[in-house]
N, C-alpha and C positions, 0 to 999 in steps of 0.2 A: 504494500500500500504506500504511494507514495505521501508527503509532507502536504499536500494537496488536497489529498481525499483524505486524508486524517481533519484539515482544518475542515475540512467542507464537514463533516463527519459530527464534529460539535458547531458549528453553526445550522446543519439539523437539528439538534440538542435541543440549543437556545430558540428555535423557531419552533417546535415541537410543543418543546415544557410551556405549563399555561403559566407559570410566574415570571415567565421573561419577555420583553416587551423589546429589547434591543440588544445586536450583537453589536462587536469589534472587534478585529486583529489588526496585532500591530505592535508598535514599541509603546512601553505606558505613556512616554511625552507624546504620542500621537492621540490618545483620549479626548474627546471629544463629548464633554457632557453638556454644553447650552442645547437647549431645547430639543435634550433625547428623552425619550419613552423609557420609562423608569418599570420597573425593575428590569437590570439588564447585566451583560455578562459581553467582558474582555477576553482576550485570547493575547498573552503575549511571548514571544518564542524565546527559550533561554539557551543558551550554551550547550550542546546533545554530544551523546559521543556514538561509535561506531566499533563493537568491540564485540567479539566471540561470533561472529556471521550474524550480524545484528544491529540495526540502527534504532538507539536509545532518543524518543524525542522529547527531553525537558523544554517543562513550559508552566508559566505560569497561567491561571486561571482567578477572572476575577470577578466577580458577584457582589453588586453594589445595588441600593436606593437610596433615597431622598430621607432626609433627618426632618424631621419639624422642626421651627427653629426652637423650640424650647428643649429638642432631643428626646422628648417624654417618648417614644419610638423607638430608640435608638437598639433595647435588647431584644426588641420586636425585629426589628431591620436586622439585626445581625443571626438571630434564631432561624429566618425565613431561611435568609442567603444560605447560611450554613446547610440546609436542611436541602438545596436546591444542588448545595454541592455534593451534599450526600446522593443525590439522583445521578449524577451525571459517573461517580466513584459508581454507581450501578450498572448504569448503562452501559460504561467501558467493558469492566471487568465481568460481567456476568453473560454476555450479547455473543451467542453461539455464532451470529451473524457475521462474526468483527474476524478478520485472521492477525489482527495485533491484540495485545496484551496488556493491562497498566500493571506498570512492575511497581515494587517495592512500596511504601506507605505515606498514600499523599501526606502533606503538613500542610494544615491550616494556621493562618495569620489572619485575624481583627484589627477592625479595623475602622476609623469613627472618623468627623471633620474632615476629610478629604474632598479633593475636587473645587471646582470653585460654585458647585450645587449645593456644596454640603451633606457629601453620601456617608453612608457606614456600609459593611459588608464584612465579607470573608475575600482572602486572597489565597489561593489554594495551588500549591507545586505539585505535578505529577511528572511521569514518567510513562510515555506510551512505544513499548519493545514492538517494534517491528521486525520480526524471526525470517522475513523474505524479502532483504532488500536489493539483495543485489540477481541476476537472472542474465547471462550471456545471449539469450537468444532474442534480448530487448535491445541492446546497445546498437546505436544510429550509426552504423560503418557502410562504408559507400563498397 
């Protein structure tokens, strides 16, 4: 599967799930919260490596809404996200569908006052093993 169909893969996710209302991929300085559709979910790609016939793809994932301004929301906002990230820890790793794998155990970061909307959320590291990346009878030779 390449780096493609794995992104395209969770922004089904986030288009699917009824709690998310906007995708994004991208560098987090590319973020882009004025006047997005809330509750919503980032996609940011991190450092991956390539190792035992296997391409490892770290990334961040990130799951935010809107705070009121008094905050009184704020472990509401962050209980949701969390719970939304626990769907997606689902979707990966249980989906006979999928020929990749989430290795090892995502880590969750909280997360409150960010943005310049004023979200809270979760920011969530995974790891998605693609076991077949490389295949000789693909390669574009003339």
């Amino acid at each position: 599967m390449t780096l493609n169909n794995i992104l395209a893969l969770l922004k089904k996710f986030a288009d699917d799930h009824l709690q998310i209302n906007s995708y994004g991929q991208g560098p987090t300085d590319d973020m882009t919260v004025k006047d997005q559709l809330y509750a919503a979910m980032w996609v940011a790609l991190l450092p991956s490596t390539y190792s035992e016939k296997a391409m490892n793809h770290r990334m961040a994932v990130i799951f935010y809404d809107r705070l009121k301004h008094d905050k009184s929301n704020e472990l509401e906002v962050q209980s949701d996200m969390l719970s939304v990230a626990m769907d997606l820890v689902a979707y990966l790793r249980d989906n006979p569908d999928f020929d990749i794998n989430l290795t090892g155990d995502p880590s969750i970061n909280y997360f409150t006052e960010r943005f310049t909307d004023w979200c809270s959320g979760v920011e969530m590291t995974i790891t998605i093993k693609d076991p077949k990346p490389l295949d000789r009878c693909v390669i574009p030779f003339s």
